[in-house]
C-alpha positions as CSV (number, residue, x, y, z in Angstrom):
1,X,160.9,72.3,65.1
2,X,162.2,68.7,64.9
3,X,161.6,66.9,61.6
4,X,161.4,63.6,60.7
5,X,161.9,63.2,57.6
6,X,160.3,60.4,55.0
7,X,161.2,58.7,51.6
8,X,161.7,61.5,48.7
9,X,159.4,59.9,45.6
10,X,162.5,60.0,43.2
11,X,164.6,58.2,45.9
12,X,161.8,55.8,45.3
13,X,162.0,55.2,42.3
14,X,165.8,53.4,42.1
15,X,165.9,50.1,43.7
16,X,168.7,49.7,47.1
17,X,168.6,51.6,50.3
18,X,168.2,55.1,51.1
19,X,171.9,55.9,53.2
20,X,170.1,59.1,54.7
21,X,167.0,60.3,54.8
22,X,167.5,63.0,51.8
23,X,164.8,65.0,50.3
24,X,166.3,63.8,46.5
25,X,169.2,61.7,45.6
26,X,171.8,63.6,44.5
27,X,171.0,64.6,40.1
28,X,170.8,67.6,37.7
29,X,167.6,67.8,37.7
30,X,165.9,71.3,37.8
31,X,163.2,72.5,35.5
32,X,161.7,76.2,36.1
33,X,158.9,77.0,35.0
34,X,159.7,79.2,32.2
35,X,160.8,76.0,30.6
36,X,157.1,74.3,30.8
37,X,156.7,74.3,27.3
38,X,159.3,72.0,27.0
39,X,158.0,69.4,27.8
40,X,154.6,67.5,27.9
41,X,153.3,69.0,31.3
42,X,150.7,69.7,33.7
43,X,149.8,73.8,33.9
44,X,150.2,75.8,37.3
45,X,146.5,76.0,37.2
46,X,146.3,71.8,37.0
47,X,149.2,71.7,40.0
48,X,147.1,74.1,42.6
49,X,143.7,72.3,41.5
50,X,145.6,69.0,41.8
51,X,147.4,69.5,45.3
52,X,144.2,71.8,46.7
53,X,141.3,68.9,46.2
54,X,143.9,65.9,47.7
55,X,144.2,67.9,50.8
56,X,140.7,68.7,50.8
57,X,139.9,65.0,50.8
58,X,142.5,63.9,53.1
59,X,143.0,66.4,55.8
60,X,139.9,65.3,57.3
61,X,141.5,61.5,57.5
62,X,144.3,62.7,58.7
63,X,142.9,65.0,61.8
64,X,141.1,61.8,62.6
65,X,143.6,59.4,62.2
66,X,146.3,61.7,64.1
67,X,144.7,64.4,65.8
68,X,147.3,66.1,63.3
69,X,147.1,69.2,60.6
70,X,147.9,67.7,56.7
71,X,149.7,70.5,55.2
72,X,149.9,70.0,51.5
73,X,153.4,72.4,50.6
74,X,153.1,72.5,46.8
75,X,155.2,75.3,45.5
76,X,155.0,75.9,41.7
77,X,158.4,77.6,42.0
78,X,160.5,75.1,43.0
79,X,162.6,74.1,40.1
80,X,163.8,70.1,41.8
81,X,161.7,67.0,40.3
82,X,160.3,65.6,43.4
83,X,157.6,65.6,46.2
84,X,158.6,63.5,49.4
85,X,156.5,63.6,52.9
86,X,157.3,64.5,56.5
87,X,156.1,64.1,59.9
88,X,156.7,67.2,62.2
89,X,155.6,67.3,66.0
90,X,152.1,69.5,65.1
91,X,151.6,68.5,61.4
92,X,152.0,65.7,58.6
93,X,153.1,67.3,55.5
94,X,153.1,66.2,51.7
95,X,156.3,68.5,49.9
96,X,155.3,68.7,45.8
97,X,157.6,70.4,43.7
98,X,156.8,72.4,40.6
99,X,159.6,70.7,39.1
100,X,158.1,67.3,38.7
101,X,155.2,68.6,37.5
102,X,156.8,69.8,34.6
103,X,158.8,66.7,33.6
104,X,158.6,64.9,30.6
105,X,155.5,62.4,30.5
106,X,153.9,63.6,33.4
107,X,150.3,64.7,33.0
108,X,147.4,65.9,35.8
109,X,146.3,62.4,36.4
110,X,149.8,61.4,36.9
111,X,150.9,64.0,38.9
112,X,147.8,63.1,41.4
113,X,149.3,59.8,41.3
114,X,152.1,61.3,42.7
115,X,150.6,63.0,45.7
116,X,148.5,60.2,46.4
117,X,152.1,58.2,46.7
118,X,153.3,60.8,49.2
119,X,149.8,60.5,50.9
120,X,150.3,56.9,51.2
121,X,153.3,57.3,53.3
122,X,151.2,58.8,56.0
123,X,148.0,56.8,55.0
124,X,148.9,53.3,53.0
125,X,149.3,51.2,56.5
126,X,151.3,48.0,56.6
127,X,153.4,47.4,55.6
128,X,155.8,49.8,57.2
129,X,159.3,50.5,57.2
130,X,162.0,50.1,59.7
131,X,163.5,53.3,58.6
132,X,162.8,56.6,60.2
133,X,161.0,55.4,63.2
134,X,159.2,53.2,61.4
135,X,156.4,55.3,60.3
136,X,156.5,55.8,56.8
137,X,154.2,52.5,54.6
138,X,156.8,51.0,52.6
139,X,157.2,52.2,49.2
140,X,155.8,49.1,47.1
141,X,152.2,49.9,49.8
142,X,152.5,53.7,49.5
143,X,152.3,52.7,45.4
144,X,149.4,50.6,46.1
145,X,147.5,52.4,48.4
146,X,147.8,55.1,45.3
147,X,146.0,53.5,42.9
148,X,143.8,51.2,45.0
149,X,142.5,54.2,47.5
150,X,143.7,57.5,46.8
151,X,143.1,57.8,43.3
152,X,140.1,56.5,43.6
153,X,138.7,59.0,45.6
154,X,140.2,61.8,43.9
155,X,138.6,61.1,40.5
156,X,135.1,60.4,42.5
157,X,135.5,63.9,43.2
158,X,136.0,65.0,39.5
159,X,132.1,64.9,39.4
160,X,132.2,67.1,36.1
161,X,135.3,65.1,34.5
162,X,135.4,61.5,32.3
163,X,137.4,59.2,30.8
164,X,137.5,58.8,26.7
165,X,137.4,54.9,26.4
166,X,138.6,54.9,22.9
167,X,141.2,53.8,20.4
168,X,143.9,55.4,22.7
169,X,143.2,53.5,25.7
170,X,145.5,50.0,25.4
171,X,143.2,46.7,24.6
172,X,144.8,45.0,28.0
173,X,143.6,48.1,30.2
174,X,140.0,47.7,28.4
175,X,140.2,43.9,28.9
176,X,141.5,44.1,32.1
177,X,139.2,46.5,33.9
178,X,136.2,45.0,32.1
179,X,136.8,41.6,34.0
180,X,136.8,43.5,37.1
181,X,134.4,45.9,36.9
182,X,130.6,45.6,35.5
183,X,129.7,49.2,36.7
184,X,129.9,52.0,34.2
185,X,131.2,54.6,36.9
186,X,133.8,51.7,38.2
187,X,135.2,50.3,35.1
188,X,136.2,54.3,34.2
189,X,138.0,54.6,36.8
190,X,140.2,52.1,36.6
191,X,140.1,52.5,33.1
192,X,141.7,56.6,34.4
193,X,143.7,55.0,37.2
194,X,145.8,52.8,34.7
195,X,146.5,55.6,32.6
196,X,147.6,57.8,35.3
197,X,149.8,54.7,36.1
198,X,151.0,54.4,32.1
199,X,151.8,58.3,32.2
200,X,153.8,58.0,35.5
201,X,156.0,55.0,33.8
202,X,156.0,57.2,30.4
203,X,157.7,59.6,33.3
204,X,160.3,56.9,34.9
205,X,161.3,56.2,31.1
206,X,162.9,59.6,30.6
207,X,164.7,59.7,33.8
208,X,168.2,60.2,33.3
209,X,168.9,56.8,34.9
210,X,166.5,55.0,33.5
211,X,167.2,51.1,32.1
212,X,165.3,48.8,31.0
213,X,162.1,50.7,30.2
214,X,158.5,50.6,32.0
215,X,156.2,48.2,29.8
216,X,152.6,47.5,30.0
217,X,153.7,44.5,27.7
218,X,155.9,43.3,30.7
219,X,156.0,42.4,34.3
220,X,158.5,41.7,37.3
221,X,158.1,37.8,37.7
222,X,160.5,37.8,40.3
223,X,159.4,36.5,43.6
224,X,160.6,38.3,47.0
225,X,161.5,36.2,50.3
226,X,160.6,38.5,52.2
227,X,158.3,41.8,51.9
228,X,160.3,44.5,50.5
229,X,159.8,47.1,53.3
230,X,163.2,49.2,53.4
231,X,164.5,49.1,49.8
232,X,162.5,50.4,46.8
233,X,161.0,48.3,43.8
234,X,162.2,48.2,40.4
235,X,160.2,50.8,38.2
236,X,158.6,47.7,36.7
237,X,157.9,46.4,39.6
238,X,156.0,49.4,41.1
239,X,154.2,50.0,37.8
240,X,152.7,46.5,38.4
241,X,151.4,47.7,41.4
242,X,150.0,50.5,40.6
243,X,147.8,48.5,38.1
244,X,147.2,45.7,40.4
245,X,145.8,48.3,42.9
246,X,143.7,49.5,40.0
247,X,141.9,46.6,40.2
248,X,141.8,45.7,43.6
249,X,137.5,45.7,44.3
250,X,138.0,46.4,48.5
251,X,136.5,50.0,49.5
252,X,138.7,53.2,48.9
253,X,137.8,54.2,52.1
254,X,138.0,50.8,53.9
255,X,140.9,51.7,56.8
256,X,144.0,50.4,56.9
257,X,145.6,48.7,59.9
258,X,149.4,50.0,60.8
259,X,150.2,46.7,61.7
260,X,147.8,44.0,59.9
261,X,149.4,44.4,56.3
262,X,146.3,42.0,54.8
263,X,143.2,44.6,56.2
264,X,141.8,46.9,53.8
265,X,143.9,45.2,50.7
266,X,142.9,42.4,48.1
267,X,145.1,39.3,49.7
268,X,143.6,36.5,47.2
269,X,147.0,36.4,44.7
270,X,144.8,34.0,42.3
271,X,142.8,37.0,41.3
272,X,143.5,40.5,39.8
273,X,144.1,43.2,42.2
274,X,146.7,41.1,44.9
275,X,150.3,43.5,45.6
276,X,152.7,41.9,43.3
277,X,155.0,39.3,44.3
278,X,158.2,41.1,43.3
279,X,158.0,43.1,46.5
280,X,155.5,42.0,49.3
281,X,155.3,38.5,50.3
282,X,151.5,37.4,51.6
């Protein structure tokens, strides 16, 4: 069966191009699970919940969108750090590794974060890449549609589940969230959206490549030319993103267009919620 094969989520998380359409860039990182006490991790029991209610929410999007099967391939086992998506001639297909689950800094919420990324390469729309027959969303929108859709949904479906707004929870995310949102339901989960995006930069930090560190404190001020839609942002620059999109007030399950990159999206840059500049240009 022919494969064509997508970005790998660590490949995206270096800025330059992808030579060859790898599952991971070449590193040393393997963690089995024997080894999940390590680290500050997610449980086998939080992976197969995790993975199992994302595919129950977006396997019926995708047969309707495609026609297609979602197959969500989450195996425990699997020692690699990474999850990466494919397109295959019957199916579209979300790959999550055990490994990355059990890396330092990840958490549940973050590693849904994760899945919703991989999602949002089938899912996040324009803008697309010219890579790989063009069908993957570009990396900075598979970030977005993340936090600003999938995530969003997924914690709508954690009926039984909150978030603690308390000492632990950064002023700025309080702040932030509160000029956004006035409902109670709302402002929690963006409140939980922006952790799940603190926890996933707490996870590019220890990244044995990893430079200048992921700050809430900071942001990319850099201002593309052109929309970033076959190289990757800078960690910094996708963390903004993830928190922009965490405050971005369209639907979660207003559509996408694969074409129109401004439908479905918060487009207004003078307000909170707009894709940073540092990768997409309106």
């Amino acid at each position: 069966m022919k494969k064509l094969w997508s970005f790998a989520l660590i490949l995206s998380l270096f800025s330059g191009p992808s030579m060859a359409a790898n599952v991971v860039p070449e590193n040393d990182l393997h963690i089995p699970p024997l080894r999940v006490k390590d680290f500050e991790s997610v449980t086998e029991h939080d992976f197969n919940t995790v993975t199992r209610l994302l595919h129950k929410i977006y396997a019926p999007v995708v047969l309707e969108k495609s026609g297609l099967q979602l197959v969500m391939n989450a195996t425990w086992n699997d020692d690699t750090v990474n999850a990466y998506a494919t397109r295959e001639v019957d199916t579209w297909t979300v790959h999550v590794a055990g490994g990355i689950a059990r890396a330092k800094g990840m958490t549940k919420d973050s590693l849904a974060l994760v899945v919703c990324h991989e999602l949002g390469h089938h899912l996040g729309g324009a803008p697309r890449t010219f890579l790989y027959d063009g069908w993957p969303s570009a990396e900075g929108q598979a970030d977005y549609w993340a936090s600003s859709k999938c995530l969003k949904n997924y914690y709508a479906e954690l009926k039984n589940e909150d978030v603690s707004i308390n000492e632990n929870v950064p002023e700025k995310v309080i702040k932030d969230c509160n000029f956004v949102y006035k409902n109670l339901g709302e402002l929690k989960i963006c409140i939980r959206t922006m952790l799940a995006s603190l926890s996933f930069a707490h996870f590019l930090n220890h990244l044995p490549d990893a430079k200048t560190p992921v700050s809430i404190d900071a942001a990319d001020d850099r201002i593309v030319k052109g929309t970033n839609t076959n190289n990757y942002p800078r960690p910094q620059c996708r963390f903004d993103t993830l928190y922009q999109g965490a405050l971005c007030t369209v639907g979660s399950n207003v559509a996408t267009s694969e074409t129109d990159a401004k439908i479905g999206h918060c487009n207004d840059t003078n307000r909170p919620g707009a894709r940073p500049r540092c990768w997409y240009k309106p």
